[in-house]
Backbone bond lengths (Angstrom), bond angles and torsions (degrees), N, CA, C in turn:
res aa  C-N    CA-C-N  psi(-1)  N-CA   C-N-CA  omega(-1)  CA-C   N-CA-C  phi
1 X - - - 1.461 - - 1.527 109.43 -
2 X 1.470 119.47 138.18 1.112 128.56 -174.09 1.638 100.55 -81.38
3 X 1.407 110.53 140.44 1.584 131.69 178.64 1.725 97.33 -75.76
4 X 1.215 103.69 158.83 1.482 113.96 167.91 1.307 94.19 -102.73
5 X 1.372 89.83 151.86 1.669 122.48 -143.09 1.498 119.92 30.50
6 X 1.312 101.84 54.44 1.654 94.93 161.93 1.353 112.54 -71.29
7 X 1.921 111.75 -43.90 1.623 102.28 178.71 1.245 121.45 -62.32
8 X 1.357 129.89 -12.31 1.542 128.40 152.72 1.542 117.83 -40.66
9 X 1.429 90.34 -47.97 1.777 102.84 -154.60 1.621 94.74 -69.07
10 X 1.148 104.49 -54.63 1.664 135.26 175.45 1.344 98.98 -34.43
11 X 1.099 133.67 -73.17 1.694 137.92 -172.65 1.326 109.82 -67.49
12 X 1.441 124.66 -24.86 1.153 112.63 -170.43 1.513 106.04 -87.79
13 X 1.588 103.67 -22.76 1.651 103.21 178.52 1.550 114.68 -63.36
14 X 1.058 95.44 -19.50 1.685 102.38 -163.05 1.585 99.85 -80.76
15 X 1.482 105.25 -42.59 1.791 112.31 -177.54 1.532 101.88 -65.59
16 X 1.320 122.90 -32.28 1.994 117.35 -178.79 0.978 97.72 -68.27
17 X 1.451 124.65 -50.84 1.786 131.80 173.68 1.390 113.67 -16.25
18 X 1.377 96.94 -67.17 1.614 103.32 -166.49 1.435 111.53 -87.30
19 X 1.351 116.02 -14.43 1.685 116.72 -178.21 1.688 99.36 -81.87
20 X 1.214 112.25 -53.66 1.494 119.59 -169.70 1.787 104.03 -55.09
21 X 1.459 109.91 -30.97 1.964 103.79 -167.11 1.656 83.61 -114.59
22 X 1.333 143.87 70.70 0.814 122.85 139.30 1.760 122.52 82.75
23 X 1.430 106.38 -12.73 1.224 107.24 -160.03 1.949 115.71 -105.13
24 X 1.460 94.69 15.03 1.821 100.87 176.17 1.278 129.77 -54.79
25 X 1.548 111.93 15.61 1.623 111.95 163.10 1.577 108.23 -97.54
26 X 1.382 116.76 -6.17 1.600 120.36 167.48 1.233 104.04 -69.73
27 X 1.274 126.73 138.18 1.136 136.51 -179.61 1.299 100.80 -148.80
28 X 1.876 96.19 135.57 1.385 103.97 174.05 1.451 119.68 -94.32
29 X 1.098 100.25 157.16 1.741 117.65 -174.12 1.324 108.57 -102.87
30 X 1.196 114.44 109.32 2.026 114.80 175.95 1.228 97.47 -107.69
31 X 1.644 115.73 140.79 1.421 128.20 -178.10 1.716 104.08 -126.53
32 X 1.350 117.29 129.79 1.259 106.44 162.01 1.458 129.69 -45.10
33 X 1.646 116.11 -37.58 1.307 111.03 163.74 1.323 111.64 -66.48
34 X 1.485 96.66 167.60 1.565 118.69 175.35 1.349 129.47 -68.04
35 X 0.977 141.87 49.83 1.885 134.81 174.73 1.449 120.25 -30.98
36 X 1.656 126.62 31.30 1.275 116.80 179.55 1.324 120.08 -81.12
37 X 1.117 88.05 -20.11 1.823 94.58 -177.58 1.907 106.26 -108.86
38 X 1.428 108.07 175.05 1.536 102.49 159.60 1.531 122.44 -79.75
39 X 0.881 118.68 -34.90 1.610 137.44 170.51 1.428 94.48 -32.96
40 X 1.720 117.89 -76.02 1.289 146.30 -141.86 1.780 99.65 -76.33
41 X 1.166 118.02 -43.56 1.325 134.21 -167.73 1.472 99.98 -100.12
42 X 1.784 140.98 -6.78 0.977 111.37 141.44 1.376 133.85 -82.88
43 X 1.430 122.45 -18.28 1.291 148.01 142.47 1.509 110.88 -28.49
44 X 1.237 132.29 -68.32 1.111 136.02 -173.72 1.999 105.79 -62.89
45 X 0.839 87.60 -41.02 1.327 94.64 -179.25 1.513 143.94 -77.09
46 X 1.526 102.15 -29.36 1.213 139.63 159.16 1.730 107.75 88.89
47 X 1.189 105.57 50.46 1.410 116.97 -160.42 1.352 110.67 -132.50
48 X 1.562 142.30 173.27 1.454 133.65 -163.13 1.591 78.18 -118.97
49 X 1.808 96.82 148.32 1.251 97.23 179.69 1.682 132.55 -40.62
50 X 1.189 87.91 -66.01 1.425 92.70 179.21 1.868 131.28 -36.86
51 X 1.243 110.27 1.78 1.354 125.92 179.36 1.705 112.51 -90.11
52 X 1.894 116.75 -25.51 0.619 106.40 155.17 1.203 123.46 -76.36
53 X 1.664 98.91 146.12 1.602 118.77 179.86 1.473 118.27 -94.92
54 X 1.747 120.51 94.12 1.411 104.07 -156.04 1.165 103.34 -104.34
55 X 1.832 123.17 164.62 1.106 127.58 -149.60 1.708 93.69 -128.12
56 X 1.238 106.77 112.71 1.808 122.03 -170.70 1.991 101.40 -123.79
57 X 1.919 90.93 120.55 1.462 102.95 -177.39 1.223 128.23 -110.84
58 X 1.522 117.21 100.12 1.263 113.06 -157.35 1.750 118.00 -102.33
59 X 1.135 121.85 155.69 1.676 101.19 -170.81 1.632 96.79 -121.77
60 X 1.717 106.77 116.27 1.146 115.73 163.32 1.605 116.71 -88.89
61 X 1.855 105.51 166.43 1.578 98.01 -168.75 1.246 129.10 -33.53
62 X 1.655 118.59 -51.69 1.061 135.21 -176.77 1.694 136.34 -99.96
63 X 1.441 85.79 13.15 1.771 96.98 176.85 1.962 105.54 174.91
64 X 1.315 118.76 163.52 1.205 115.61 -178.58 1.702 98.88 -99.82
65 X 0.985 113.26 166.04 1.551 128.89 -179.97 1.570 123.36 -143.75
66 X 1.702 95.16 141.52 2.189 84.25 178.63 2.015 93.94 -109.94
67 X 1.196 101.10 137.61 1.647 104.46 139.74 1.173 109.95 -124.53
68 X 1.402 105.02 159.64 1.451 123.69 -157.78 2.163 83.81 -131.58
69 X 1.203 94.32 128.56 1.646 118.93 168.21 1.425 109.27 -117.87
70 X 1.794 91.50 174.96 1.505 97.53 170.47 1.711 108.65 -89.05
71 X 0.820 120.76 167.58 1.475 141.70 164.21 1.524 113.02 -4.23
72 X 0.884 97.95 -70.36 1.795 139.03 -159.03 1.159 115.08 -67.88
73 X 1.540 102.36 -52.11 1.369 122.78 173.94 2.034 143.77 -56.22
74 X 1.249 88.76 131.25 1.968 90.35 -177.74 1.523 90.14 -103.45
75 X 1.661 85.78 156.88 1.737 100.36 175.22 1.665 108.15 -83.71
76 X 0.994 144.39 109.33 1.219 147.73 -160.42 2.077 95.15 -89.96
77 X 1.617 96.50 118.97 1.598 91.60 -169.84 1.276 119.90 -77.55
78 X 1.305 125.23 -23.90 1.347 114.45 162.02 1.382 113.97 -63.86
79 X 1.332 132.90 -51.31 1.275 119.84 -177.31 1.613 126.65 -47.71
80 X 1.822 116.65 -33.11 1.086 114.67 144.32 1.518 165.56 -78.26
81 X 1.439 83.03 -1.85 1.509 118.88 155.05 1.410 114.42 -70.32
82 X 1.151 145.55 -60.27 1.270 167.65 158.43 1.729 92.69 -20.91
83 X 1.707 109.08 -69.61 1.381 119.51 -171.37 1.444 109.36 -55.91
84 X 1.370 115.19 -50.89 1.600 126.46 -160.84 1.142 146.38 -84.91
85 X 1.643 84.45 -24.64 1.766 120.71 -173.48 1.321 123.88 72.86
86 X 1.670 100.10 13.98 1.361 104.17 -170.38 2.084 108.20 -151.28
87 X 1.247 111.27 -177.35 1.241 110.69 -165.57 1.798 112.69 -90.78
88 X 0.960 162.37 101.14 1.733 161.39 -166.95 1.238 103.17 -40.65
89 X 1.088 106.41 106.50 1.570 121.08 157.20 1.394 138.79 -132.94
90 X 1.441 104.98 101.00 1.265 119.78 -171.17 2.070 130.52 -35.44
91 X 0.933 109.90 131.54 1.575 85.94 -174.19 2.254 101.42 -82.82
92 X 1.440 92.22 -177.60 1.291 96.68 169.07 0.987 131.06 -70.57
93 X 1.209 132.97 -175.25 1.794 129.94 168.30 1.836 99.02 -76.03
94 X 1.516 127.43 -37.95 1.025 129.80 -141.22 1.933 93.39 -92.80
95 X 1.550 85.61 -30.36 1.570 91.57 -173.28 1.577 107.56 -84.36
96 X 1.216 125.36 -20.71 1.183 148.16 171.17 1.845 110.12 -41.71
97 X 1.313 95.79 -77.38 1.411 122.94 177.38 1.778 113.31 -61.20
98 X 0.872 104.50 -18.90 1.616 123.06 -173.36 1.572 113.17 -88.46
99 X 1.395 119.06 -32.07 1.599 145.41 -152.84 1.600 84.59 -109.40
100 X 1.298 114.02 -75.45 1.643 122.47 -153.11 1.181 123.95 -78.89
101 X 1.938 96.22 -15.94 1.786 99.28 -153.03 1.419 129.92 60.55
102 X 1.425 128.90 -7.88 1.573 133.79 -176.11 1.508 95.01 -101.43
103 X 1.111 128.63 162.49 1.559 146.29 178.42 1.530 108.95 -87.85
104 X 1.041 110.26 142.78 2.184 97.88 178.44 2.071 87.87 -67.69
105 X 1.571 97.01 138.25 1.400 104.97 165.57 1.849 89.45 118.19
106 X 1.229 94.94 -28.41 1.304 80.63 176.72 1.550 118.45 -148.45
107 X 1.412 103.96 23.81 1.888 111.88 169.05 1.621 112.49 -45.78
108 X 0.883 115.23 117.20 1.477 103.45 151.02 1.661 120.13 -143.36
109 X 1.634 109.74 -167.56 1.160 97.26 -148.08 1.853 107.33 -84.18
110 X 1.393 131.46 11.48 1.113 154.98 -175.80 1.942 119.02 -93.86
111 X 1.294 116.32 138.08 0.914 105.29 174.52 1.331 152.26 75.74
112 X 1.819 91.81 13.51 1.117 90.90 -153.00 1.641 126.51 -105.95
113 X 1.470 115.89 -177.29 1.918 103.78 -149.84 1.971 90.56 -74.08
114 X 1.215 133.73 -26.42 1.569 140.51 -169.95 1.141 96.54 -142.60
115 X 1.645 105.56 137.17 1.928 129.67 177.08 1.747 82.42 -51.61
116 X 1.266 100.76 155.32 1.266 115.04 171.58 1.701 107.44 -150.82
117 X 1.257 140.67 156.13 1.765 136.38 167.99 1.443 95.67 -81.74
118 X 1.051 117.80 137.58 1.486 127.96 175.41 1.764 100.31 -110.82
119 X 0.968 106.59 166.75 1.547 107.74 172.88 1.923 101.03 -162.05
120 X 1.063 99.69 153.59 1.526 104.42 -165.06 1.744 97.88 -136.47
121 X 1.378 112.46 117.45 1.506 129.56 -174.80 1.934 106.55 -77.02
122 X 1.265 92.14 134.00 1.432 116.95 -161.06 1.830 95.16 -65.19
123 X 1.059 103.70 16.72 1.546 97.82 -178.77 1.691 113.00 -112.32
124 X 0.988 93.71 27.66 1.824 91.24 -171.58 1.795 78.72 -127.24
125 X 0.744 133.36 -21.81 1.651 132.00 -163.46 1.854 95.42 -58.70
126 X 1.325 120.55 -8.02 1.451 107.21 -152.81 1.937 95.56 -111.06
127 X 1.277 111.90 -17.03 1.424 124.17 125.82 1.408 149.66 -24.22
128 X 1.453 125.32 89.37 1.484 136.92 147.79 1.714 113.16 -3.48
129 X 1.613 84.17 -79.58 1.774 107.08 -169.12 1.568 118.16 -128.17
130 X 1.152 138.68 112.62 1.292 137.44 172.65 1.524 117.62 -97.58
131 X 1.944 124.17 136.11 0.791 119.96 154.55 1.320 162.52 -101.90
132 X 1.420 130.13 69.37 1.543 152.91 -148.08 1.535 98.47 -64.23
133 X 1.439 130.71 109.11 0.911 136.75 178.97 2.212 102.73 -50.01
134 X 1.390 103.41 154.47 1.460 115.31 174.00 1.569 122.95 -92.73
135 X 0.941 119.28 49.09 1.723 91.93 -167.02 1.667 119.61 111.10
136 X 0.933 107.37 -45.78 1.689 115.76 -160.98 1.388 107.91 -137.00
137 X 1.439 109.39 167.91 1.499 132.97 173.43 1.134 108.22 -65.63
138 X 1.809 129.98 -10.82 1.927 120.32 -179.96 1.364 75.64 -146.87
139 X 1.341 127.79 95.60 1.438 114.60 124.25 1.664 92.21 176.40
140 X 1.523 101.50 164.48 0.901 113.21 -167.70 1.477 102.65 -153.32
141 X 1.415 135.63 177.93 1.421 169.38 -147.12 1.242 94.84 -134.90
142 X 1.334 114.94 139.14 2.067 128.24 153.47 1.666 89.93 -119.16
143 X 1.110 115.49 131.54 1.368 130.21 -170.24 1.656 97.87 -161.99
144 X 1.679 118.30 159.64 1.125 127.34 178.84 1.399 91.52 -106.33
145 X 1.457 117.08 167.79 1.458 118.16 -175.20 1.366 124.74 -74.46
146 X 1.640 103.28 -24.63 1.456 110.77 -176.30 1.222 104.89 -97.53
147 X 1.426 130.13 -10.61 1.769 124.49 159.12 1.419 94.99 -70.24
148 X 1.344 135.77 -63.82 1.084 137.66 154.97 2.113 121.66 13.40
149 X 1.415 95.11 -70.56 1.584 131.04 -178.69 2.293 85.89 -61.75
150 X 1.257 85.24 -74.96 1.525 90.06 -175.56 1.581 138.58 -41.86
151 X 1.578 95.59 -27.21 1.585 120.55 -165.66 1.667 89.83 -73.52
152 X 1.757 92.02 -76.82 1.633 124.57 177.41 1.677 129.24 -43.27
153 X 1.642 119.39 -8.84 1.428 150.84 -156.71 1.783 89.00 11.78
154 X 1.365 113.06 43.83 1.461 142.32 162.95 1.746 107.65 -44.06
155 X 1.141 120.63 152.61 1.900 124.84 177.22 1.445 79.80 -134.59
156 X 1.156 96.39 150.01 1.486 150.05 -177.45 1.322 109.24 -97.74
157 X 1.818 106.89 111.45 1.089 106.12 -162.75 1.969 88.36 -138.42
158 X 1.654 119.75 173.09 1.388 118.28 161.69 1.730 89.58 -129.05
159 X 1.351 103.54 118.97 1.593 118.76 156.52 1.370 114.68 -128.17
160 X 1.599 118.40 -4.71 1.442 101.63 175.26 1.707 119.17 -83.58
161 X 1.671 94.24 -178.14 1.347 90.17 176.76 1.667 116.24 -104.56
């Protein structure tokens, strides 16, 4: 069960994140609407889906993992099979929140409660600006993909379809 004010806790991790490594020209964006979904958070944002940059947590044998896609995008399972050596399997909401410290709706690849490997899908590269939610259910990051790569010390991977 999620704590009240975790998305406090959640956003604020993300703001030490970027103050502590250097990164205090990121600035987060809080929207009264909701960004839990892509739908919702391109709406809020005023952006076509695919700009959001969403953050998907999967738990392999020996450790959990985030990739971050565009919007639009499905994880295509052979392609991550191929990458992983293994089959995609999503974690829980409970295990989610437990691993990352962020709430589902608003995981991303920043801030987070345990080091984790991030990996960032070669499909956002064709992208200006991507938006990776912060912490919470309304807010999000404007970041380019390769600050993105830089922020996240993220690998470059293709698993979508």
């Amino acid at each position: 069960m999620q704590k009240k004010g975790s998305n406090i806790m959640s956003l604020e991790s993300v703001q030490e994140f970027f103050d502590e490594n250097g990164y205090s020209d990121l600035k987060i964006i809080v929207t009264e609407m909701s960004t839990a979904t892509v739908e919702l958070a391109a709406k809020a944002h005023g952006v076509e889906p695919a700009l959001i940059a969403k953050t998907m947590s999967f738990g392999l044998k020996d450790r959990a993992i985030l990739i971050v896609v565009r919007g639009d995008a499905r994880i295509d399972n052979r392609k991550f099979k191929d990458c992983f050596h293994e089959k995609a399997s999503m974690l829980s909401y409970e295990k989610v929140l437990e691993i990352t410290g962020h709430p589902v709706g608003g995981v991303c690849p920043f801030g987070l409660k345990n080091p984790m490997d991030i990996y960032l899908d070669v499909s956002m590269k064709e992208f200006e600006l991507v938006y990776p939610a912060a912490g919470s259910a309304n807010s999000a990051v404007k970041i380019t993909p390769d600050r993105l790569q830089e922020v996240t010390g993220g690998t470059w991977v293709d698993v979508c379809k």
